[in-house]
C-alpha positions as semicolon CSV with decimal commas, in nm:
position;residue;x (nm);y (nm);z (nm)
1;X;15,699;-2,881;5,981
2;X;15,790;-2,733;5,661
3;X;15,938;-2,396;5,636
4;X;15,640;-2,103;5,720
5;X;15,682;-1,749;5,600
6;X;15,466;-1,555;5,868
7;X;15,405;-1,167;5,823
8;X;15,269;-0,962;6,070
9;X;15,168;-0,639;6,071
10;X;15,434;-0,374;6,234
11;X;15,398;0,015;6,296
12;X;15,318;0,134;5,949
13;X;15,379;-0,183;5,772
14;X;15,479;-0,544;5,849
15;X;15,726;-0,769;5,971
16;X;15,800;-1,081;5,814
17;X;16,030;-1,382;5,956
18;X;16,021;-1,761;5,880
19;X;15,946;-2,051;6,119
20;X;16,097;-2,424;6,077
21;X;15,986;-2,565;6,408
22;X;15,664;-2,657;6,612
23;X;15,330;-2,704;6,497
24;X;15,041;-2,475;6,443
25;X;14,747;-2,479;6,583
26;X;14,567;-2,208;6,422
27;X;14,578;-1,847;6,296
28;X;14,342;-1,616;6,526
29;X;14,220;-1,327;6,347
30;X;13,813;-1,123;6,316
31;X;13,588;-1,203;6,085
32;X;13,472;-0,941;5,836
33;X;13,163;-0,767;5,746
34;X;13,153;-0,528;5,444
35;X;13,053;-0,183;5,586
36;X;12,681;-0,050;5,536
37;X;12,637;0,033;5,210
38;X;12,352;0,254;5,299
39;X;12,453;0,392;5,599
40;X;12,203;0,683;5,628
41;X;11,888;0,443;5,543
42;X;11,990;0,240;5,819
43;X;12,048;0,523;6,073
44;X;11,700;0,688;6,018
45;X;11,527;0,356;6,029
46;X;11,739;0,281;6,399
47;X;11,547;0,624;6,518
48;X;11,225;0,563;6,394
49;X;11,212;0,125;6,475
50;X;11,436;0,167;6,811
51;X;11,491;-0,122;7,028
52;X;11,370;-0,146;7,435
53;X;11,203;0,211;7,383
54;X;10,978;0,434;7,198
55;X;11,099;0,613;6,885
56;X;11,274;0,903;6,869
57;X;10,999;1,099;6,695
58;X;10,762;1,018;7,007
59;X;11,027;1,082;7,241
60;X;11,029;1,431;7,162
61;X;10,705;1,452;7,119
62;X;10,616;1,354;7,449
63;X;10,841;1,518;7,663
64;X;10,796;1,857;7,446
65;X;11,170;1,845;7,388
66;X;11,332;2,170;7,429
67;X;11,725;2,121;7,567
68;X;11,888;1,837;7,362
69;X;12,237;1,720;7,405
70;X;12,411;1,467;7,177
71;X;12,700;1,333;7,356
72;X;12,996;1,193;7,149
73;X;13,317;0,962;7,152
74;X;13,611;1,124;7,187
75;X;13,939;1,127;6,945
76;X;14,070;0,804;7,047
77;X;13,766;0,637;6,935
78;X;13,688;0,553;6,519
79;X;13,381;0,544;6,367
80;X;13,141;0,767;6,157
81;X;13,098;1,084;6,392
82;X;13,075;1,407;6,108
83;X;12,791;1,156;5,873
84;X;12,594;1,032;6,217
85;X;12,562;1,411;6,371
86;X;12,524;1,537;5,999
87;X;12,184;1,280;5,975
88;X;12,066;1,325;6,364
89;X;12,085;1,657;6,403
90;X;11,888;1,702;6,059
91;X;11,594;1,492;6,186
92;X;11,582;1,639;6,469
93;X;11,510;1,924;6,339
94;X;11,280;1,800;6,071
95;X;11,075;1,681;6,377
96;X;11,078;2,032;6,562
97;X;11,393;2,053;6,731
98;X;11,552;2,459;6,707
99;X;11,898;2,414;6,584
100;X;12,040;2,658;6,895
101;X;11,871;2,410;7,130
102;X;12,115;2,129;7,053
103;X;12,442;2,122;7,217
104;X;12,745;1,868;7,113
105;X;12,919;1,697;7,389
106;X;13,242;1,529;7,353
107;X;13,256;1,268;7,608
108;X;13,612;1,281;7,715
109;X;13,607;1,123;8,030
110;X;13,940;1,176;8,177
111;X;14,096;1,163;7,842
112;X;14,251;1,526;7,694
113;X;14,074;1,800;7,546
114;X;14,060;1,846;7,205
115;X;14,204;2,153;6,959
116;X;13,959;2,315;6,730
117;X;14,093;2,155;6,478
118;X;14,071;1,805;6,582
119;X;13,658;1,867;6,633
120;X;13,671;1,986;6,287
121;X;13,857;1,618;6,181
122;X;13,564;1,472;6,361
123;X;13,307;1,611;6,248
124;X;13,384;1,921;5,974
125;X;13,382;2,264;5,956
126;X;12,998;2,316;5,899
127;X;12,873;2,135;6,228
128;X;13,157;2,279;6,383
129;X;13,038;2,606;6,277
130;X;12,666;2,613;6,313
131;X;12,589;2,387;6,677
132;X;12,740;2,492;7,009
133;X;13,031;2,244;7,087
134;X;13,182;2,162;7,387
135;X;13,432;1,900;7,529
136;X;13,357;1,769;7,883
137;X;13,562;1,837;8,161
138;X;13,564;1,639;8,494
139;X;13,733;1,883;8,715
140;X;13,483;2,137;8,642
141;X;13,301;2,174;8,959
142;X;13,085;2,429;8,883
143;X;12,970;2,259;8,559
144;X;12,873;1,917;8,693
145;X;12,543;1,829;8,922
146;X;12,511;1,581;9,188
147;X;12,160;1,336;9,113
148;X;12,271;1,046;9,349
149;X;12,449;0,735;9,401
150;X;12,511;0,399;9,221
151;X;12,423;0,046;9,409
152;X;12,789;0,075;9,451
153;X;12,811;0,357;9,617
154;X;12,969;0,552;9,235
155;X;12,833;0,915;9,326
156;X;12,667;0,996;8,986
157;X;12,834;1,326;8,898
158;X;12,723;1,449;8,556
159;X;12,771;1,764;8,291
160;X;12,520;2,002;8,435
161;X;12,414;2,045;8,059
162;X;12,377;1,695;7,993
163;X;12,161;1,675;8,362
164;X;11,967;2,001;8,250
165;X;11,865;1,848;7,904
166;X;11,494;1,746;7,773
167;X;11,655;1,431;7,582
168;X;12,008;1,329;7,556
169;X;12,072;1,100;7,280
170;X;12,448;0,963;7,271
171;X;12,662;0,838;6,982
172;X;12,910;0,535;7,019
173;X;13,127;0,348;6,866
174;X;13,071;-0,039;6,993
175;X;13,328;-0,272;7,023
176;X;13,464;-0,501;7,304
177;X;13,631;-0,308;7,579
178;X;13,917;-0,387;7,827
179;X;13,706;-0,422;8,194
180;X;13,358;-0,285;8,097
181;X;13,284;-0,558;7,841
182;X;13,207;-0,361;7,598
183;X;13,222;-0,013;7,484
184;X;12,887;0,207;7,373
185;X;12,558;0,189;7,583
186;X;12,590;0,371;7,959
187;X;12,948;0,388;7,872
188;X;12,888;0,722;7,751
189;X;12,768;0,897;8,067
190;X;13,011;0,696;8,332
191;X;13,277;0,740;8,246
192;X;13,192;1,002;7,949
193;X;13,048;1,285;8,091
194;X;13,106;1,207;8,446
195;X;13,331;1,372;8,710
196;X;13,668;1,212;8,781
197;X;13,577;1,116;9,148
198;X;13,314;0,890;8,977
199;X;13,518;0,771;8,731
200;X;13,772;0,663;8,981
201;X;13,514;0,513;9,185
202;X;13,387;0,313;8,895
203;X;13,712;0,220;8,733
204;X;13,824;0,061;9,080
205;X;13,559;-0,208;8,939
206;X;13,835;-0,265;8,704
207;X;14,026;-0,487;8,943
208;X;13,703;-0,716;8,958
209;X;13,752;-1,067;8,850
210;X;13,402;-1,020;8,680
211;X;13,547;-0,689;8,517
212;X;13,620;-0,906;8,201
213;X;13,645;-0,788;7,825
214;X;13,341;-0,926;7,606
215;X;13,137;-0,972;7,919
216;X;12,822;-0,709;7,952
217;X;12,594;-0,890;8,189
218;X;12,739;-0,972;8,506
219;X;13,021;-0,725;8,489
220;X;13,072;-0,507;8,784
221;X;13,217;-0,181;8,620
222;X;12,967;-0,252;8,335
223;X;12,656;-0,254;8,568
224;X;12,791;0,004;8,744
225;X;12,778;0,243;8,436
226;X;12,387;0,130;8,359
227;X;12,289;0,250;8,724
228;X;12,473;0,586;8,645
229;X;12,277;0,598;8,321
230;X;11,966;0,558;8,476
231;X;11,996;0,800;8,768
232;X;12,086;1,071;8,458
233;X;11,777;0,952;8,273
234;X;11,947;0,901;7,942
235;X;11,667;0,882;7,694
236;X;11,834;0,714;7,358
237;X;12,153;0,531;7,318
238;X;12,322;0,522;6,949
239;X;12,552;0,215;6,913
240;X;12,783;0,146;6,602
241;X;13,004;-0,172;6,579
242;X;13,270;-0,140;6,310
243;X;13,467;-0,390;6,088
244;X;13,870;-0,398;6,151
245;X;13,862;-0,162;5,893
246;X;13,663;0,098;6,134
247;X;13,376;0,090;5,852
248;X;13,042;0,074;5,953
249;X;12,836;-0,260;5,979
250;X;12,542;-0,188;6,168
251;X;12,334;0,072;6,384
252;X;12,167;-0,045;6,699
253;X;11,995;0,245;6,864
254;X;11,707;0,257;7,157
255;X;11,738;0,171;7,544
256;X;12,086;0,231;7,647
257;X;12,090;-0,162;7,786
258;X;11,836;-0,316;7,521
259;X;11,973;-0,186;7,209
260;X;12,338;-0,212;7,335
261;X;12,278;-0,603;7,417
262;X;12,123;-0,673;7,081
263;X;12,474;-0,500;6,902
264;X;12,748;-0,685;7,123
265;X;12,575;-0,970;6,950
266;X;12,746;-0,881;6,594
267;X;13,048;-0,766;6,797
268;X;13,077;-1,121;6,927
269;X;13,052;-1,274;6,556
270;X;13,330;-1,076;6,411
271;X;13,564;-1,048;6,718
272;X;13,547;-1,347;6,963
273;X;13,730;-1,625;6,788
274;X;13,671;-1,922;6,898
275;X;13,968;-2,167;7,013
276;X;14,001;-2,530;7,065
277;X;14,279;-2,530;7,355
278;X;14,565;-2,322;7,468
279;X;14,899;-2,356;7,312
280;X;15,255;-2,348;7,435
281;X;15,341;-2,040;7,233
282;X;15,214;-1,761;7,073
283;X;15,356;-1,567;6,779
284;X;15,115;-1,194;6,843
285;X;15,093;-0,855;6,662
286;X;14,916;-0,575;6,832
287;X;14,790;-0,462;6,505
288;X;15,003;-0,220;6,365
289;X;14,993;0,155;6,348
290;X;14,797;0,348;6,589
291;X;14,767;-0,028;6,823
292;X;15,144;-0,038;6,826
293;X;15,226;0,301;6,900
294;X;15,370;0,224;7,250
295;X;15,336;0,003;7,500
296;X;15,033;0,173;7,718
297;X;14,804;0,097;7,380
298;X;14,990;-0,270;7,305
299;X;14,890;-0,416;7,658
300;X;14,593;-0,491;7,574
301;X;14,704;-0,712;7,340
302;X;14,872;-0,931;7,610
303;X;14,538;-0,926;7,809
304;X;14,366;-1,095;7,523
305;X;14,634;-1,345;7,424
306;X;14,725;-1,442;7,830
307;X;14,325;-1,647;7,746
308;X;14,519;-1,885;7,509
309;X;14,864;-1,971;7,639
310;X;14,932;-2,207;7,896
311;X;15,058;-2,050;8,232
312;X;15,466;-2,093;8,217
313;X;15,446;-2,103;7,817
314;X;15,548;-1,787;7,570
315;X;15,409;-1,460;7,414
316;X;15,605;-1,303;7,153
317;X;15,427;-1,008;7,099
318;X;15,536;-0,766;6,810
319;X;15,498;-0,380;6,894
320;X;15,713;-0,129;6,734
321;X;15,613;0,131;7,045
322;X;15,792;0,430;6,883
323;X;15,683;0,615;7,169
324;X;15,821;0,371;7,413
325;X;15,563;0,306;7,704
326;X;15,387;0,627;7,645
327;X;15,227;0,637;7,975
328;X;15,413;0,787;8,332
329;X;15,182;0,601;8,583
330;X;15,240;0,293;8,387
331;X;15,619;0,376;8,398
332;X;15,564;0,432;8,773
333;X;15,378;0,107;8,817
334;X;15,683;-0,063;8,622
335;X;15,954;0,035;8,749
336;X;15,972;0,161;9,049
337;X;15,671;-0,063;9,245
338;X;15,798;-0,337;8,979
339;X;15,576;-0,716;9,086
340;X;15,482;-0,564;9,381
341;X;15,119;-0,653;9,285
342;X;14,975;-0,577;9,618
343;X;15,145;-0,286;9,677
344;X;15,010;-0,165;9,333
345;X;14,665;-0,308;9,418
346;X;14,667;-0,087;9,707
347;X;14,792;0,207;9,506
348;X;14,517;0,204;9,271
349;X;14,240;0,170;9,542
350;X;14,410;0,482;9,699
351;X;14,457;0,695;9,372
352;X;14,348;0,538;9,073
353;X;14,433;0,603;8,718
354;X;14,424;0,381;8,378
355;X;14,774;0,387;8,327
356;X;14,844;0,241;8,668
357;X;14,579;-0,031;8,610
358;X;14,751;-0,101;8,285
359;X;15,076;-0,148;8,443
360;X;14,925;-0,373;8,714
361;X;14,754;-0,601;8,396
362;X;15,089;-0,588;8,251
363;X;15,251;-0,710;8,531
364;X;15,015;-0,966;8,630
365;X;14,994;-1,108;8,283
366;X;15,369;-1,127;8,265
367;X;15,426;-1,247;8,597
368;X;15,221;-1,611;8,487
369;X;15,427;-1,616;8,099
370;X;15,709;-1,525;7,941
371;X;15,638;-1,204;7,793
372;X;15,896;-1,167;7,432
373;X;15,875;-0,848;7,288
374;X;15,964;-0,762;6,972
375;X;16,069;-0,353;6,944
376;X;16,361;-0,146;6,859
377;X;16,208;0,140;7,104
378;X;16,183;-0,004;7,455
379;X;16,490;-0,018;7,728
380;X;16,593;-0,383;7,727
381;X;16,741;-0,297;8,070
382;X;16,508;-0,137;8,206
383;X;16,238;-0,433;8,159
384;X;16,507;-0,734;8,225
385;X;16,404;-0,604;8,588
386;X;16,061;-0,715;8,578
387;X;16,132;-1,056;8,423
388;X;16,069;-0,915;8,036
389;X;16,255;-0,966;7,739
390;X;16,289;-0,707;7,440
391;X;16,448;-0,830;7,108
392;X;16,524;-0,593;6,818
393;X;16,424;-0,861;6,564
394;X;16,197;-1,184;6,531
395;X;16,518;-1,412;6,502
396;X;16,649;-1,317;6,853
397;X;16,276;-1,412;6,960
398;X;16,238;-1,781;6,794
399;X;16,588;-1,881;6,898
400;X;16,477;-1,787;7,301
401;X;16,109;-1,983;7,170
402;X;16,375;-2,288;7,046
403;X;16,554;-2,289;7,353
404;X;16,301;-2,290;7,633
405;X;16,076;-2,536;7,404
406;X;16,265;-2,761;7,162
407;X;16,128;-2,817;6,849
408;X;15,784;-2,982;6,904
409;X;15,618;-2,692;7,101
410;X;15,226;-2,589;6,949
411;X;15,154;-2,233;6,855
412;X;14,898;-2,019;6,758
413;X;14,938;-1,712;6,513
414;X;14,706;-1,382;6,612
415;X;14,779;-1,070;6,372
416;X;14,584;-0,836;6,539
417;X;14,587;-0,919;6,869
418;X;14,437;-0,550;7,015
419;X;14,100;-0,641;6,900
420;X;14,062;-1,019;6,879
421;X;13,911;-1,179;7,215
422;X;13,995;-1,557;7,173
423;X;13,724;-1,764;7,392
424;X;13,842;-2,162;7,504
């Protein structure tokens, strides 16, 4: 082949190196969508034409809506939060709603709370300022109700103010998650605004072979979440997919199955990437900065690609990880229970966490391929001990490719490997 510049993205800005051998198969990267350009118009007609349930007008209407609680994504999900609250919470209300009946939820699951500031970054100081906020917590006893179990035996533990409510309308960002299939729809109440012995009781669903990425119906921990959702009764489900410039495309509101089945659809035409066979080799960036921070957010990355690489071949994945792994049950998981898969499996059914479950992926995924990567921030040492190799630049990379492959090995080329599914 001739000589191929290839530049990937690479913390803050790219990394570029040149290739002389092998053969491509393809590049793997999402379509794009322009974002909305009327974003609002789009909203309010979503409320007033939803999909799998009445409108939202009618809604509160007929149940004489007095308690309303809008649940939210947290920080460490994009998408328009301060313009979506800013239109809903104006309708609602236009159409009767007292403003001191609505309360904001931030549906942290078992992720952090936030500062004051960062719900002003979300959603600015006015709404801060004028609606009761309030991030969930799942340790608060006290604050959560009991209303039953799942078909799986998930006790469905909720925010007492969410399970109080007269409507509860939620607000998600919808894109294609690592074991639930998606995110948006029930996703918002279990794990959301649940309590963390029924998020650990879900997530275990996690280490279902049905558990898959871009896979709603079917799904385990995905199905799991819908029974959750309808034991809590949640009235109106707000999805919004994004471009992979976290713009706005689209705004699929209604039942929280109907209306989040009809979105995955446009999630699936930007963001599944179709494939004609697996390759040898694969040249991967996570994405860049925030994907690449560290390793915890990169593994998903290898998740993805481990669909389009023969078992025995090569990932070189580039991830600057300035924060190194960025995770200490994925450290634990590492290093000290190493490819001890079920040992880990075990650990996870005993005490479960997402950063264990990330080091288990990580560890199966590397355990069928070798696993190259690319960052001046991770312990070379340290990861020699689980069979993986980290290179401070492309070259040492391509000459380990060159060695193990010869010259006439096939590769695909994926620049932003966090959020493209490739499907065979």
């Amino acid at each position: 082949m001739k000589e191929m510049l290839i530049k990937l993205p690479y913390g803050h800005s790219s990394i570029s190196f040149y290739l002389t051998r092998g053969s491509l198969i393809s590049t793997l990267k999402p379509r794009f969508k322009e974002k909305l350009k009327n974003f609002e118009e789009v909203f309010l007609d979503a409320l007033e034409k939803p999909i799998g349930t009445e409108s939202l007008p009618n809604i509160i209407s007929s149940k004489k809506v007095g308690k309303v609680s809008i649940l939210l994504d947290d920080i460490t999900r994009p998408g328009p939060k301060k313009q979506a609250v800013e239109i809903l919470t104006t309708y609602l209300m236009r159409h009767g709603v007292k403003r001191e009946s609505i309360t904001i939820i931030f549906a942290l699951g078992l992720h952090r709370k936030h500062t004051q500031n960062e719900w002003i970054s979300m959603l600015g100081t006015d709404i801060v300022n004028k609606f009761k906020i309030i991030d969930h917590d799942p340790d608060d006893k006290w604050g959560l109700e009991y209303l039953g179990e799942t078909r799986r035996g998930t006790p469905v533990e909720v925010n007492k103010i969410v399970a109080d409510s007269d409507l509860i309308i939620g607000i998600s960002y919808l894109g294609i998650h690592d074991f639930a299939g998606y995110t948006g729809g029930a996703k918002i109440i279990l794990p959301g605004v649940s309590s963390r012995r029924a998020i650990k009781r879900n997530h275990i669903l996690s280490l279902d072979e049905r558990s898959q990425p871009g896979v709603a119906d079917g799904n385990p921990a995905r199905e799991d979440m819908e029974d959750a959702a309808t034991l809590v009764e949640y009235d109106f489900s707000i999805n919004i997919p994004l471009n992979y410039k976290e713009q706005p495309i689209g705004v699929f509101a209604g039942h929280f199955i109907h209306a989040h089945r009809a979105g995955i659809g446009l999630v699936d035409e930007l963001y599944k990437v179709k494939t004609p066979k697996k390759a040898d080799v694969v040249f991967a960036s996570v994405g860049g900065f925030p994907h690449d921070i560290d390793l915890y957010q990169s593994e998903r990355a290898l998740r993805y690609l481990s669909r389009i690489v023969h078992e025995g071949g090569t990932i070189v994945l580039f991830s600057e990880c300035k924060d190194g792994v960025g995770n200490t049950d994925m450290e634990t998981i590492l290093f000290k229970m190493k490819k001890d898969l079920k040992k880990i499996k075990d650990e996870l059914l005993r005490d479960y966490t997402i950063g264990k479950w990330v080091g288990w992926d990580f560890l199966v995924n590397s355990s069928k391929f070798d696993v190259i990567i690319v960052s001046p921030n991770l312990n070379a040492e340290l990861f020699s001990g689980i069979g993986v190799k980290i290179v401070k630049n492309p070259n040492q990379a391509i000459n380990y490719v060159l060695e193990k492959h010869g010259n006439d090995f096939e590769f695909f080329i994926v620049p932003y490997a966090n959020i493209t599914l490739p499907v065979i």
